[in-house]
N, C-alpha and C positions, 0 to 999 in steps of 0.2 A: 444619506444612504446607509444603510443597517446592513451588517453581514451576517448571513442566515448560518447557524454551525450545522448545519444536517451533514453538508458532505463531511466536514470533522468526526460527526459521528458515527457516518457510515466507515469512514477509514478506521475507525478505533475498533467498529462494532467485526470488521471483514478480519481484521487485524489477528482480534481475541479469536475467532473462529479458525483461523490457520494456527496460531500457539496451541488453543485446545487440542486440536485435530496431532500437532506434531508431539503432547506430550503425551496423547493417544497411543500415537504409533511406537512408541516404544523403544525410537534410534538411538544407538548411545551415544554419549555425549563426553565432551571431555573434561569437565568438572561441572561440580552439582548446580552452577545458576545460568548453565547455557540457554535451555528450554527461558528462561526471561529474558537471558541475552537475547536471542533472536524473535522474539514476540516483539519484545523494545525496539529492535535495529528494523523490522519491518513497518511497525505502527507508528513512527514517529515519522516516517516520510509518509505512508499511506493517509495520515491524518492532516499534514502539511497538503500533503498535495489534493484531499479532499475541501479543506477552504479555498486552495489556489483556484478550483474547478468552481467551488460558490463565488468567491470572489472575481473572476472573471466572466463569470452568468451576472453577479451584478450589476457589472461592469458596461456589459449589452457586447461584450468581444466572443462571447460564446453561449449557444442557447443552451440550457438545461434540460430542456424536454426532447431533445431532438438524440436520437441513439447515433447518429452517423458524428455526433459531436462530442459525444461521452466516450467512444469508442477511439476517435482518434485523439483526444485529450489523454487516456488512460493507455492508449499505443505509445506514445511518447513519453509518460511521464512513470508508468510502472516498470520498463527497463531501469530507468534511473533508483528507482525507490529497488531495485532487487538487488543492485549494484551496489550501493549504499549498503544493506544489510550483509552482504556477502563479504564487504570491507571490514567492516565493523566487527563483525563475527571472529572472522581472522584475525583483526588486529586484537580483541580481547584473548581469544586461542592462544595468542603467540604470548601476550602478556602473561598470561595465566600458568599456561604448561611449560614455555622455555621456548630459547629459538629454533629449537630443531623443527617447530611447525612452520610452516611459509604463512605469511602474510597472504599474498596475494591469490585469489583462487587459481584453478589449474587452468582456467578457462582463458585467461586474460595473458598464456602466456606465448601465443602466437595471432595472428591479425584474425584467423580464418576461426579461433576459439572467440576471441572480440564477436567478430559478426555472425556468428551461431550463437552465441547468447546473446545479442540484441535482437534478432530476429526472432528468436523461438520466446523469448518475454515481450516480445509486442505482439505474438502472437495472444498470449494470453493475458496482457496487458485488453486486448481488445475484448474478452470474452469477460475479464473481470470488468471491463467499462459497462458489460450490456448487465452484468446483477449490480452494481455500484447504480445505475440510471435508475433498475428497477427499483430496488431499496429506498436512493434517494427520494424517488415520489411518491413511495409508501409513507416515509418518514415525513416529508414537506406535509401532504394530506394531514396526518395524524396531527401534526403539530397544530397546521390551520387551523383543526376542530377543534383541538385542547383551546386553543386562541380564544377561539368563537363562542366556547362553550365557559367559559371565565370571563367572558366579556359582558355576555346577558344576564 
């Protein structure tokens, strides 16, 4: 059994496209290597969990071509990956500037902050599952042919 890295790639490739996009927008930051801090704290669960999604398509536990599968794979697992980066981010924050910044986001510090941001990143969790599907089968395609096209 062969583990295909397409979804690896797409989590890397969606990853750099939100880092781009955020050192676009121009938000300031609290020292000079956050813009990588949080490109890293997002891409490295987005890339895990893009094998997790090949890996279990290889599996036969989840089809790949089917969007109501990539959608609730990506409902579930990109709250976790924003949670992770929200962590991360803080806890360098804190290391960085001193403890007068909190760790924990502001979000996480009542039940009803908890289930407003799991709900509203599964929301978008589900929207990035439907470009994460599309990507994915652009990329699968292109590979096949590079395959096909080295092989003859």
């Amino acid at each position: 059994m062969r583990l295909q890295h397409t979804g690896g790639l797409v989590g890397l490739l969606s990853s750099t496209m939100v880092g781009i996009l955020l050192a676009l927008g121009g938000q300031p930051v609290a020292f000079a290597g956050e813009y990588l801090v949080i490109w890293l704290a997002l891409g490295i669960p987005l890339v895990a969990g893009g094998y997790l999604y090949d890996h279990l398509g290889e599996q036969g536990r989840l089809r790949k071509a089917y969007l109501f599968h990539a959608m609730v794979f990506w409902m579930i697992a990109f709250p976790l990956c924003r949670l992770f980066q929200d962590l991360a981010v803080g806890l360098l924050v804190r290391l960085v500037t001193g403890p007068e910044v909190g760790v924990l986001p502001y979000y996480l510090s009542s039940p009803a902050g908890i289930l407003g941001f799991v709900v509203y990143q599964s929301i978008v969790g589900s929207a990035y599952g439907m470009g994460f599907l599309m990507l994915h089968g652009r990329l699968t395609s292109l590979f096949g042919w590079v395959r096909k096209y080295r092989n003859s």
